[in-house]
C-alpha positions as CSV (number, residue, x, y, z in Angstrom):
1,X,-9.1,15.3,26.0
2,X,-9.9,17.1,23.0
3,X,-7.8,15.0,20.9
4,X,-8.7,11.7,22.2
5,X,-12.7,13.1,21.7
6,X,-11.9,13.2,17.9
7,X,-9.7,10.3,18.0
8,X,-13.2,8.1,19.7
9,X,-15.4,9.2,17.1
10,X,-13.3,8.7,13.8
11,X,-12.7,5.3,15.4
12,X,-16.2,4.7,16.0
13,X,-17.6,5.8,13.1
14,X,-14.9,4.5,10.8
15,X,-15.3,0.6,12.3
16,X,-18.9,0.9,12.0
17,X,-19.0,1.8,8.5
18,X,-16.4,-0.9,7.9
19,X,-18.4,-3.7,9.2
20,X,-21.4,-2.3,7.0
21,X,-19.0,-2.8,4.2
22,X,-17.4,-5.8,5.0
23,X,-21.0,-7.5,5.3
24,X,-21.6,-6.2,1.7
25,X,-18.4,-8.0,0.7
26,X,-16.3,-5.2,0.7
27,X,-12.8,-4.1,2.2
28,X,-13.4,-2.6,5.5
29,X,-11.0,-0.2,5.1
30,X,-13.3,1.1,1.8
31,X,-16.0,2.2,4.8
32,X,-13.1,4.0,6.8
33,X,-12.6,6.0,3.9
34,X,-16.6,6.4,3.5
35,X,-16.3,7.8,6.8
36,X,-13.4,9.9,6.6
37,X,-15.4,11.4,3.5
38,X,-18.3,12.0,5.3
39,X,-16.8,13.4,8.9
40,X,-14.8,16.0,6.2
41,X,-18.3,18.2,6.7
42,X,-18.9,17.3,10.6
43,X,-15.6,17.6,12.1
44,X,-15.0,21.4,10.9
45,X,-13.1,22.4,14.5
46,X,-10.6,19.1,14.5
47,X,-7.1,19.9,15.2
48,X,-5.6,18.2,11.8
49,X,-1.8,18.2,13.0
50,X,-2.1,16.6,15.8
51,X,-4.8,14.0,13.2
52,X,-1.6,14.1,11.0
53,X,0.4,12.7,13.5
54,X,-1.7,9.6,14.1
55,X,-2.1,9.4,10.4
56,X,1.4,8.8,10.1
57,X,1.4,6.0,12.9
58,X,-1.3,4.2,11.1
59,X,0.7,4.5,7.7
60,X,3.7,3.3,9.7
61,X,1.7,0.4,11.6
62,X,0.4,-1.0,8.2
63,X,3.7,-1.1,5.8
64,X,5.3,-2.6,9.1
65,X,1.8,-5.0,8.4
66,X,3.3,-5.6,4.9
67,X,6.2,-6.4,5.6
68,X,5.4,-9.5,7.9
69,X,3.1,-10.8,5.4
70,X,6.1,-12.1,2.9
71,X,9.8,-13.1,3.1
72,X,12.6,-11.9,1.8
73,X,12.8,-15.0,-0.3
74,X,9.1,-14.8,-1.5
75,X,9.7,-11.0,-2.3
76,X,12.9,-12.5,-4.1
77,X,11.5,-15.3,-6.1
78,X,8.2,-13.5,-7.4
79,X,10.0,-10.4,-8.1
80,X,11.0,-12.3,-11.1
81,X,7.7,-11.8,-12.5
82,X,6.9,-8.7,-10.6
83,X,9.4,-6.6,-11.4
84,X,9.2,-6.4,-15.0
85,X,5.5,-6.3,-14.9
86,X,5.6,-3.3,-12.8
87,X,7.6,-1.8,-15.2
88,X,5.6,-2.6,-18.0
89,X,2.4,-0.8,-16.3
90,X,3.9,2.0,-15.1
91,X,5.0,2.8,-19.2
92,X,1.8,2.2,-20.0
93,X,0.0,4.1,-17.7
94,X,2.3,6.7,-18.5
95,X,1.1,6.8,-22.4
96,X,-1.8,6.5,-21.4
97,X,-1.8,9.9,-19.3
98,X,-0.5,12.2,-22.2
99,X,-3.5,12.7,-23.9
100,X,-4.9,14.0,-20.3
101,X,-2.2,16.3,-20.4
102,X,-1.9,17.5,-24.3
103,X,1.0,15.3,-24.4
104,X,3.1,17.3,-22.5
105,X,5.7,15.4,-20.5
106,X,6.0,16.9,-16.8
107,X,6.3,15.9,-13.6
108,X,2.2,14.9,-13.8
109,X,3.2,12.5,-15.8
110,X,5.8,10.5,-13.9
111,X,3.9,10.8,-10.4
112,X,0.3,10.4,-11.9
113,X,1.7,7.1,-13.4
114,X,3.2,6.0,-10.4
115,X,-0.2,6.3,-8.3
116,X,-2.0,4.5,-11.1
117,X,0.6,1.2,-10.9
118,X,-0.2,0.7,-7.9
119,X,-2.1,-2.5,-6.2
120,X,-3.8,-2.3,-3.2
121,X,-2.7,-5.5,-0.8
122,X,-6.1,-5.4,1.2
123,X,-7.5,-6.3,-2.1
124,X,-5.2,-8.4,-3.4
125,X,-5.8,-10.7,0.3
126,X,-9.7,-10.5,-0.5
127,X,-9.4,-11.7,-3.7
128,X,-6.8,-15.1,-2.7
129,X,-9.3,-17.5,-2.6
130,X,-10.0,-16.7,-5.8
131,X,-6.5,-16.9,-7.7
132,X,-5.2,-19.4,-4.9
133,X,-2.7,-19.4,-2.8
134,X,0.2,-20.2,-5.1
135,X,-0.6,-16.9,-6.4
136,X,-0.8,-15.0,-3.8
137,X,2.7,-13.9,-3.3
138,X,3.2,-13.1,-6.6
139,X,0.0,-10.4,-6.2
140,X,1.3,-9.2,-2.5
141,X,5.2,-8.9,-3.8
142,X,3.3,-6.6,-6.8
143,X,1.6,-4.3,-4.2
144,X,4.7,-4.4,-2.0
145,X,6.8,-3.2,-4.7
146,X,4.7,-0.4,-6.3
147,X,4.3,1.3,-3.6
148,X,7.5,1.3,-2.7
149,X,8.5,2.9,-5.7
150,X,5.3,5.0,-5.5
151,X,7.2,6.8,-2.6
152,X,10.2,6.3,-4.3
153,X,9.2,8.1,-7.2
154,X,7.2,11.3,-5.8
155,X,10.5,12.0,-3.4
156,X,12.7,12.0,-5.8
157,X,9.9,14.4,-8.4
158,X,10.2,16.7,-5.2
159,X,13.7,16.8,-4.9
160,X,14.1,17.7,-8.3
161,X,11.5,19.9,-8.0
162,X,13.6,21.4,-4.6
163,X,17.1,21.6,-6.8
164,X,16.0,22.6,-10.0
165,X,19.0,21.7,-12.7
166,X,21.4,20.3,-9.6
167,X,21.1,16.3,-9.9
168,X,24.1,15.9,-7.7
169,X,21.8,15.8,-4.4
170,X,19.6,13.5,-6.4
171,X,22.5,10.6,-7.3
172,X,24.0,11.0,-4.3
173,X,20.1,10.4,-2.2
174,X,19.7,7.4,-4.5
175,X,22.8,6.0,-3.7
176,X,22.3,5.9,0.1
177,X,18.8,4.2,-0.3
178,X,20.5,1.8,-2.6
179,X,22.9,1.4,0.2
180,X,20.3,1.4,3.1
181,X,18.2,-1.2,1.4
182,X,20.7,-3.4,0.2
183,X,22.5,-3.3,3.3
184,X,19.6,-4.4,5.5
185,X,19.0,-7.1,2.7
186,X,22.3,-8.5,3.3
187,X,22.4,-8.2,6.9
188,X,19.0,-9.9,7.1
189,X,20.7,-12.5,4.7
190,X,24.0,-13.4,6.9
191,X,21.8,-13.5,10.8
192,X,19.5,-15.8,9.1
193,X,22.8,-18.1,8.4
194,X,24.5,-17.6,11.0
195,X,22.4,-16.1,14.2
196,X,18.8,-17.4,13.4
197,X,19.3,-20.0,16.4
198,X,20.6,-17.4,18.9
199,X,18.2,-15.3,18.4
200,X,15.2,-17.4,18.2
201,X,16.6,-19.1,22.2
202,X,16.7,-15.2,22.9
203,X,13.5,-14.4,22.2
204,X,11.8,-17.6,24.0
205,X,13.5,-16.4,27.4
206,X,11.3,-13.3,27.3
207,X,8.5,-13.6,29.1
208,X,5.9,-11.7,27.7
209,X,4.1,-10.5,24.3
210,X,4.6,-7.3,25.1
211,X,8.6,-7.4,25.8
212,X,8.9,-9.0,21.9
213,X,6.7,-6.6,20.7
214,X,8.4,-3.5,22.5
215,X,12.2,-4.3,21.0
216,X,10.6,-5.1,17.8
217,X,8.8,-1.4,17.9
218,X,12.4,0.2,18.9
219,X,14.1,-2.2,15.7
220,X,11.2,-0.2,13.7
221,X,11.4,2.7,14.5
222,X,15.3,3.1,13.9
223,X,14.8,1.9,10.6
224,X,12.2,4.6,10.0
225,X,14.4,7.6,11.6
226,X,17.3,6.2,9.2
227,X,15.2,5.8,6.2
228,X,14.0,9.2,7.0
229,X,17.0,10.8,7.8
230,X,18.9,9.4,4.3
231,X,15.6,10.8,2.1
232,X,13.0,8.4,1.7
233,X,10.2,7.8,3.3
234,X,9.9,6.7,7.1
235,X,7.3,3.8,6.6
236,X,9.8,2.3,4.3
237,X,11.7,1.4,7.3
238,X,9.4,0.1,9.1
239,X,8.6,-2.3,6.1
240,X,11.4,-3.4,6.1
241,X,11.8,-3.8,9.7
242,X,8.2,-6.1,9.5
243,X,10.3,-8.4,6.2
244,X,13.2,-9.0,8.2
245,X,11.1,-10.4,10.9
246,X,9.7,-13.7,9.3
247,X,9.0,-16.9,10.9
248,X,12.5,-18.8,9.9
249,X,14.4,-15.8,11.9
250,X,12.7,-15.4,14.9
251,X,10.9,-18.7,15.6
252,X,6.8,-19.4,14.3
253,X,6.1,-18.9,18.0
254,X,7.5,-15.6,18.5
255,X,6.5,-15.0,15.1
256,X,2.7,-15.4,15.7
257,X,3.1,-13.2,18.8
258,X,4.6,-10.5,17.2
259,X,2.0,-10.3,14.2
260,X,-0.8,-10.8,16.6
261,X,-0.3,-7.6,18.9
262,X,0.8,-5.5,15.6
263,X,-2.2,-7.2,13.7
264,X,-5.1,-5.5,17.1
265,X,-2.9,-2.4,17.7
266,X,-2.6,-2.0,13.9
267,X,-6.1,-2.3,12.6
268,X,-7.6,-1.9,15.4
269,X,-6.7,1.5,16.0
270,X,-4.3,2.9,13.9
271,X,-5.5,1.7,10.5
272,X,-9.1,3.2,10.7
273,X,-7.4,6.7,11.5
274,X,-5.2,6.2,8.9
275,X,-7.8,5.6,5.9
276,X,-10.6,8.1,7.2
277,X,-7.5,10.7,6.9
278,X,-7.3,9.9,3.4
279,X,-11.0,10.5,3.5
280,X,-11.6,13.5,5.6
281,X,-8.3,15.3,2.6
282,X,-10.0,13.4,-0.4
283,X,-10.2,16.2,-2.8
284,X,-11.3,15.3,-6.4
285,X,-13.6,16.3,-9.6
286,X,-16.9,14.5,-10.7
287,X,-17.0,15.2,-15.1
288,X,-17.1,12.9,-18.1
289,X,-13.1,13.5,-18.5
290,X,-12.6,12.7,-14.9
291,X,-14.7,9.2,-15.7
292,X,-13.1,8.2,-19.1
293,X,-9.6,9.1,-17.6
294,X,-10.8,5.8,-15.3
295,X,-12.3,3.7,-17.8
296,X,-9.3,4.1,-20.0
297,X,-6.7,4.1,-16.9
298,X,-8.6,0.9,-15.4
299,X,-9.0,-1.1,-18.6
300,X,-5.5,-0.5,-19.7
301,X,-4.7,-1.9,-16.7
302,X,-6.9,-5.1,-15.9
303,X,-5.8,-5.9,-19.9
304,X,-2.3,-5.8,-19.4
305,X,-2.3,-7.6,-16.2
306,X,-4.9,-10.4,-17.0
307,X,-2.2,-11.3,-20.1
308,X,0.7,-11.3,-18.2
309,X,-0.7,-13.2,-15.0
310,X,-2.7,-15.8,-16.8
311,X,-4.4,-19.0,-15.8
312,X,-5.7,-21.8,-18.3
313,X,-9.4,-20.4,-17.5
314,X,-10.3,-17.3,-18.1
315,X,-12.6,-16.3,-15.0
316,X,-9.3,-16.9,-12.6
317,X,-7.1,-15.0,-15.2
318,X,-9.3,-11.5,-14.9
319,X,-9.4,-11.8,-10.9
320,X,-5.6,-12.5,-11.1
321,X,-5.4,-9.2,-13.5
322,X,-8.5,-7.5,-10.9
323,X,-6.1,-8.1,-8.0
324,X,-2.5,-6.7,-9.7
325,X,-5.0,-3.9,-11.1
326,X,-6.3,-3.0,-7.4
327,X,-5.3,0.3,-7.7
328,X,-4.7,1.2,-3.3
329,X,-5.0,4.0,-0.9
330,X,-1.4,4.5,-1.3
331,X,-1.8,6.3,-4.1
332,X,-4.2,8.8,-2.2
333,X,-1.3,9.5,0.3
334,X,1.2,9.8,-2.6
335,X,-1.0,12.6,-5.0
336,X,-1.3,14.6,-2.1
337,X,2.4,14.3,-1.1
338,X,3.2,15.6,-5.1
339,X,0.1,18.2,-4.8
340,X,1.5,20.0,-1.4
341,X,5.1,19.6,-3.0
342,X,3.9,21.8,-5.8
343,X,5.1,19.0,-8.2
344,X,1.6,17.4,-9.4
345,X,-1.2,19.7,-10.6
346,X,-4.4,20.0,-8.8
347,X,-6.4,18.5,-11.6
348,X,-4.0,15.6,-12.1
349,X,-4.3,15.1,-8.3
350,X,-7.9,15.2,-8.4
351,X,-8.2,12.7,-11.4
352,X,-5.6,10.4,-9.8
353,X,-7.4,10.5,-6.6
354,X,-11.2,9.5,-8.2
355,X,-9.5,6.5,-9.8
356,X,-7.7,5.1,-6.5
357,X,-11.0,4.9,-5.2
358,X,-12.5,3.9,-8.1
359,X,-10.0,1.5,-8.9
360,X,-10.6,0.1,-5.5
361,X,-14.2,-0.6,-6.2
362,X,-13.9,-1.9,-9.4
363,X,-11.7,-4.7,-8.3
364,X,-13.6,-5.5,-5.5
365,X,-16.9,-5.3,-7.2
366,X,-14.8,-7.7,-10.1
367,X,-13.7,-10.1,-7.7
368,X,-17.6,-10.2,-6.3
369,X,-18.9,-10.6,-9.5
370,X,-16.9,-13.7,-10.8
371,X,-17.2,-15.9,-7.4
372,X,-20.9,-15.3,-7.8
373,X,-20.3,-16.9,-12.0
374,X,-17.8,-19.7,-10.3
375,X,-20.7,-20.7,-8.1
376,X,-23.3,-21.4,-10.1
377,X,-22.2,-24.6,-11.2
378,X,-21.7,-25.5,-7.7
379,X,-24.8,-24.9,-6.5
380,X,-26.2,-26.1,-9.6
381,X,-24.4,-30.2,-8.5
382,X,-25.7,-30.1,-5.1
């Protein structure tokens, strides 16, 4: 009872703030953080691994989220562009880290740059009716794919870390992802050729919501014991779980049923525990270093992704940029992953996590800003 005490109020609290900040134009989840921040001081007496545990479930729930949100072919087709501008942020955020660090490549370096690559998919759905809809994938396959190899990244820094100058372990745990992911890519690939019909006739002889919902939940969770069990990280299973079930496999019915009870269970309950965690173990440093380090991180960033996702006018071209340059809460779960690892320093951890949020903020506040400019002429002709 004490539990579910602690789990009512973060709740509570966290959805209250959120619909404070979604009335302000904000992300919701931006007030569950808020709230997280401030319960940090209130909830002194909480039992934090039993919190941990429901965390996890809410990190779980909403990569599982992801994952229904695109295709494989959509994540195919705008990987294209993706890709290759992943890369090409993640170099330069890398550069531009060294100063912070008197140029001294380390393992800050590699992980700090990863968390500052990322985009933040909540954003990046705010901000669609802004860069359009044809756009949209493009932005969601970017988010999908940095955080990814966020994880990615900061497992295999702390198995380095774990082995120091033995990279057979390494090789041989990046082989079996390779194998895990492109094995459930191609698996995914022949059922929808050659059992989408059986299994969409399968699926409409079940009776109820909750019977498609509980085998996709056991479907999920396999994935995330065998994506746990090979090295990575669990919640990669279950996005991958959530991309193999699109529309064209299992039917637009089932399809809406199944994204309907994970959309209520995820955000309704899981999803608000999940971001006032980050909240409650936000640890960072309030200086003029800690603020340039931002400005420099988040105009590197906006630059470089504005250019490379252009449109013909420039007010869509700098949301487009604001939504790839979205930073995410990802990142916060990722520094502190590195920090209790002993692979990222506390004051690269600290600076990493202020410009998350920040980063957050900015984009939102970007994305506010330039619908109230593309309005004005509107209003202006009526």
């Amino acid at each position: 009872m004490e539990i579910i005490g602690y789990v009512f109020v973060i709740i509570a609290f966290a959805r209250l703030l959120a619909e404070g900040f979604e009335r302000l134009g904000y992300p919701g989840f931006l007030g569950e953080i808020t709230a997280g921040m401030i319960l940090s001081a209130i909830l002194l007496e909480m039992p934090r691994d039993q919190m941990l545990l429901m965390a996890e479930l809410g990190l779980f729930f909403l990569m599982i989220s992801a994952g229904l949100e695109v295709t494989p072919e959509e994540l195919h087709y705008a990987g294209r562009i993706t890709l290759p501008l992943y890369v090409l942020t993640y170099i330069a955020m890398f550069v531009v880290t060294l100063p912070f660090t008197n140029w001294m490549i380390s393992s800050d370096n590699i992980i700090v740059a990863a968390i500052l690559s990322i985009a933040s998919a909540p954003i990046v759905l705010r901000l669609k009716r802004f860069f359009g809809e044809d756009f949209l994938h493009v932005a969601l396959s970017y988010a999908v794919i940095s955080e990814v190899m966020s994880l990615f990244i900061v497992y295999i820094m702390v198995r380095i870390h774990e082995n120091p100058g033995n990279y057979t372990p390494i090789v041989t745990s990046i082989l079996k992802d390779a194998v895990f992911i492109g094995g459930i890519m191609y698996i995914n690939y022949i059922i929808g050729i050659k059992q989408k019909v059986y299994i969409i006739r399968f699926l409409r002889r079940l009776k109820s919501d909750e019977a498609v919902f509980g085998l996709f939940m056991v479907f999920s969770t396999s994935l995330a014991f065998i994506s746990e069990e090979i090295g990575m990280h669990f919640s990669i299973g279950g996005f991958l779980a959530g991309l193999m079930m699109h529309s064209d496999l299992v039917g637009t019915k089932q399809y809406d049923r199944l994204t309907t009870i994970v959309s209520g269970v995820t955000y309704g309950i899981f999803a608000p525990i999940f971001f006032a965690w980050r909240g409650l173990n936000f640890e960072t440093e309030l200086s003029l270093l800690v603020l340039e380090f931002f400005a420099v991180v988040y105009v590197a960033r906006l630059i470089l992704s504005a250019a490379v996702v252009r449109h013909k006018d420039v007010p869509t071209s700098i949301v487009r940029g604001a939504g790839i340059a979205s930073f995410g809460v990802l990142g916060l779960l990722v520094g502190e992953i590195g920090y209790v690892s002993g692979v990222l320093s506390e004051h690269m951890y600290a600076m990493a996590s202020l410009a998350s949020v920040l980063g957050i903020f900015t984009s939102a506040t970007l994305g506010r800003v330039v619908n109230h400019y593309l309005a004005k002429p509107q209003e202006t002709v009526d």
